[in-house]
N, CA, C and O of each residue as an XYZ file, in Angstrom:
320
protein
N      65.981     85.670     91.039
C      67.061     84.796     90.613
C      68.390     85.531     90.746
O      68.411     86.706     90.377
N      69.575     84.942     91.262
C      70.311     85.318     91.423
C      71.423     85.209     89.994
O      71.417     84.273     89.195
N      72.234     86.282     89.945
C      73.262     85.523     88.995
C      74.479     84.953     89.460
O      74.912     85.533     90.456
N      75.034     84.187     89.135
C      76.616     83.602     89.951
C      77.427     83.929     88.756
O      77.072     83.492     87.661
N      78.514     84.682     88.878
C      79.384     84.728     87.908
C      80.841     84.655     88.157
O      81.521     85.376     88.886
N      81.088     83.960     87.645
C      82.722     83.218     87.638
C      83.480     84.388     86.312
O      83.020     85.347     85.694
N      84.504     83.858     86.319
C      85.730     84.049     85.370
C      85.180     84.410     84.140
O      85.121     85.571     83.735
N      84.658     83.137     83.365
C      84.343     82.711     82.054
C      83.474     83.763     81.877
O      83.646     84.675     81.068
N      82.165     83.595     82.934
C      81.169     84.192     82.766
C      81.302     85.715     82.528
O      80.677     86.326     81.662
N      82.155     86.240     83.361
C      82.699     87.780     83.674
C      83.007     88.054     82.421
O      82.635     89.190     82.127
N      83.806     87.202     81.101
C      84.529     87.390     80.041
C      83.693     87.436     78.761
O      83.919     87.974     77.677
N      82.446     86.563     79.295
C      81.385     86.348     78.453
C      80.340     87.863     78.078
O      80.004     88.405     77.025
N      80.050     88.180     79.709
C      79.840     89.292     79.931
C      80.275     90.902     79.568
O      79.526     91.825     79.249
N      81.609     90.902     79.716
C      82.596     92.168     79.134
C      81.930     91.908     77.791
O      81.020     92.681     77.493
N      82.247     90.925     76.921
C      82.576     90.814     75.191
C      81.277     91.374     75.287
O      81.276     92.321     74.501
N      79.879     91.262     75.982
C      78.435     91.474     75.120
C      78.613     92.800     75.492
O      78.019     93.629     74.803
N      79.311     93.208     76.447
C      78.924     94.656     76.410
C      78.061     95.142     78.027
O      77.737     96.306     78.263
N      77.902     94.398     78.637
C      76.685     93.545     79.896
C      76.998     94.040     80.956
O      76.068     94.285     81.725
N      78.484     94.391     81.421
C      78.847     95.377     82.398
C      78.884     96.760     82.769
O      79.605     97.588     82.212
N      78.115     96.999     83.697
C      78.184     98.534     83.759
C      79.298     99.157     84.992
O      79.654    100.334     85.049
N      79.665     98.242     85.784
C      80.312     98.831     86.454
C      81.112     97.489     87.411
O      80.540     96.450     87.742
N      82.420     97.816     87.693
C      83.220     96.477     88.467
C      83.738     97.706     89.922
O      84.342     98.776     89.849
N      83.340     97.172     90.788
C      84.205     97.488     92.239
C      85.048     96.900     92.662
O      85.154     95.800     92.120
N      86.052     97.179     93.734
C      86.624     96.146     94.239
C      86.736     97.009     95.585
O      87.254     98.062     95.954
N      85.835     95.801     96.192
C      85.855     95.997     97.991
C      86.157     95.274     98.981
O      85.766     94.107     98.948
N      86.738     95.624     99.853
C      87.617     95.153    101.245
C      86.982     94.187    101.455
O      85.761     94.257    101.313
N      87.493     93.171    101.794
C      87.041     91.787    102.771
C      88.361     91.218    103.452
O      89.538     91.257    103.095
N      87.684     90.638    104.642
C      88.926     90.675    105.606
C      90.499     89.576    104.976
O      91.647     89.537    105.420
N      89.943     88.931    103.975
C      91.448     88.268    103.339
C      91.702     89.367    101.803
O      92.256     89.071    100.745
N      91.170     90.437    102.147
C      91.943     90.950    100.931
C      90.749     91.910    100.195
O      90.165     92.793    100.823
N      90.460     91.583     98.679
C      89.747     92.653     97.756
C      88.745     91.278     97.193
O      89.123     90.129     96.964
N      87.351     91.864     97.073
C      86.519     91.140     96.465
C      86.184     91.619     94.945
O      85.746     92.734     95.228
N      86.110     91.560     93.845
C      85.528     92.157     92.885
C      83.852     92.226     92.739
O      83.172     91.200     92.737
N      83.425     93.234     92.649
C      81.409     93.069     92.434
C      81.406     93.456     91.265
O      82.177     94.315     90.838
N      80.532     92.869     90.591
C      79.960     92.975     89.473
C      79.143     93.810     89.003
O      78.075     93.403     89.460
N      78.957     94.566     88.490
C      77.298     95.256     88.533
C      76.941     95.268     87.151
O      77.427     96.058     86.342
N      75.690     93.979     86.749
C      75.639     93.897     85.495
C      73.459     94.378     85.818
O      72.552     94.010     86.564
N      73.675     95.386     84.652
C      71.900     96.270     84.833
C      71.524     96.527     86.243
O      72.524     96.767     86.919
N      70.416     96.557     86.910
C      70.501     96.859     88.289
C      70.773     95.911     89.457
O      70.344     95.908     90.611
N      71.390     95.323     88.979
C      72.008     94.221     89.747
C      73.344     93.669     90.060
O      73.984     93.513     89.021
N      74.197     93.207     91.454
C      75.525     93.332     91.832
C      75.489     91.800     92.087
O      74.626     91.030     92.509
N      76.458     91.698     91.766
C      77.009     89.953     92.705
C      79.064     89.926     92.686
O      79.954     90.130     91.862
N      78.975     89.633     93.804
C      80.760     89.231     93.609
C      81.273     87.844     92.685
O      80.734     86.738     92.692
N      82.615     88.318     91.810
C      83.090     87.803     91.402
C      83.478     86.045     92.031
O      84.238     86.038     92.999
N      83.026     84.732     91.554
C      82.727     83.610     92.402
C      84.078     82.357     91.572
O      84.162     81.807     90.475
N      84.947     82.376     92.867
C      85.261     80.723     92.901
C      84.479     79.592     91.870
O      83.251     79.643     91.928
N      84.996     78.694     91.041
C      84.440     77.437     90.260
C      83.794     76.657     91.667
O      82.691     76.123     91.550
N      84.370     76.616     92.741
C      83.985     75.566     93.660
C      83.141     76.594     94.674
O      82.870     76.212     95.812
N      82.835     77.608     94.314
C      81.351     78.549     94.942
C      82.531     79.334     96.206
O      83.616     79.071     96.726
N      81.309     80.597     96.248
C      82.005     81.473     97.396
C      82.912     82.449     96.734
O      83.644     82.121     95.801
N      82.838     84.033     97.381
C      83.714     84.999     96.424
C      84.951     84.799     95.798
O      85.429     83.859     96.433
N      85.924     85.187     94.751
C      87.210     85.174     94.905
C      87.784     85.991     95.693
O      87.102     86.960     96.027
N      88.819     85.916     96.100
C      89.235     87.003     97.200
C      90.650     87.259     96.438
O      91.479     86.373     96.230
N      90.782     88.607     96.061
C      92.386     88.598     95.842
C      93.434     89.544     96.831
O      93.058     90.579     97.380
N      94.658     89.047     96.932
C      95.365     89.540     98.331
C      95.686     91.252     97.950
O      95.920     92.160     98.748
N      95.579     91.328     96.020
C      96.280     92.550     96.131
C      95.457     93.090     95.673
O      94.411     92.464     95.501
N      95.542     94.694     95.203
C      94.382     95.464     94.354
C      95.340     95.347     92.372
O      95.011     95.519     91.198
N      96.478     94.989     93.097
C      97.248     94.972     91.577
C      97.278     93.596     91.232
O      98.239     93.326     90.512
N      96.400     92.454     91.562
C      96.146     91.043     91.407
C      94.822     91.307     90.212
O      94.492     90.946     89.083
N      94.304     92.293     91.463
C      92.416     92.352     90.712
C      92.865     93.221     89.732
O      92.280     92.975     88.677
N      93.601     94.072     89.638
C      93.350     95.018     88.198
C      94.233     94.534     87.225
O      94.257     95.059     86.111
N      95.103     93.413     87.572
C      95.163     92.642     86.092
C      94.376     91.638     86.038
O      94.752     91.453     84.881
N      93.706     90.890     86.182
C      92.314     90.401     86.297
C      91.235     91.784     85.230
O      91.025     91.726     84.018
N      90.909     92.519     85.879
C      89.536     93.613     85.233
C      90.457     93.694     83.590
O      89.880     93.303     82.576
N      92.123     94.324     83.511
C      92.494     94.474     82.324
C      92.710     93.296     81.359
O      92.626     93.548     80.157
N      92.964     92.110     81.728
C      92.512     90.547     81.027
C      91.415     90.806     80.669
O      91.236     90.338     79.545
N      90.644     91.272     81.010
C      89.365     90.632     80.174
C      88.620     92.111     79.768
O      87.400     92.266     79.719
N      89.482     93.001     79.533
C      89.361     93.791     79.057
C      88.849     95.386     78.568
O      88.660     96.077     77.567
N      88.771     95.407     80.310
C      88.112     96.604     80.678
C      89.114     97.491     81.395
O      90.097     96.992     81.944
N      88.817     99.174     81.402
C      90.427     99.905     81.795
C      90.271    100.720     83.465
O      90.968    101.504     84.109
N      88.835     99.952     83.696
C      88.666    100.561     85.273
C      87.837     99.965     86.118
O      86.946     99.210     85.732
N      88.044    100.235     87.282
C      87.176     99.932     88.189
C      87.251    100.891     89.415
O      88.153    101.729     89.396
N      86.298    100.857     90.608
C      86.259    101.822     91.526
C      86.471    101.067     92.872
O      86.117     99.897     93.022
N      86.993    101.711     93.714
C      87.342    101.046     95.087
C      86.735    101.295     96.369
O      86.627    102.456     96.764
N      86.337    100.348     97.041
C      85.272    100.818     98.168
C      86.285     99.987     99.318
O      86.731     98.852     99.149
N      86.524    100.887    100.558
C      87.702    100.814    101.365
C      86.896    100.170    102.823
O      87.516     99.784    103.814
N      85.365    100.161    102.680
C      84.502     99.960    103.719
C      83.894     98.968    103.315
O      83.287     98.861    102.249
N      84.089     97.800    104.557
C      83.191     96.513    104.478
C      81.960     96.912    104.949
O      81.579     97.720    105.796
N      81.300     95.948    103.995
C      79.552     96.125    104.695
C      79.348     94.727    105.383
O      79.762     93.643    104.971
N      78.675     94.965    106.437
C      78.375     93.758    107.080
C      76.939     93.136    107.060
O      76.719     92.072    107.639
């Protein structure tokens, strides 16, 4: 089973404590955020499905600090 996690969900997630780790990696319109909640990753998802993409890295890290976390790590290489 996969997880899909949006916004809400991401916020739902931080508060329990559920995140172990947030990336943010290259995609060709910009920075994707991944999730990594226990041994498992999924990118941060659009309400209407499909990654969010943000244009800046200072878009996504007020995004990660909203909801209340003080880091994340950056991966500069797309995987295909």
């Amino acid at each position: 089973m996969s997880l899909r996690i949006q916004e809400q969900t991401l916020r739902a997630l931080v508060a329990a404590g559920s995140v172990s780790e947030l990336m943010a990696q290259r995609s060709p319109a910009g920075w994707v955020l991944i999730v990594r909640v226990g041994t498992g990753h999924t990118p941060l998802e659009l309400q209407r499905g499909g990654p969010r993409e943000f244009k800046s890295l200072d878009v996504l890290a007020a995004l990660v600090e909203s909801v209340g976390l003080a880091n994340f790590s950056v991966t500069l290489l797309t995987t295909t």
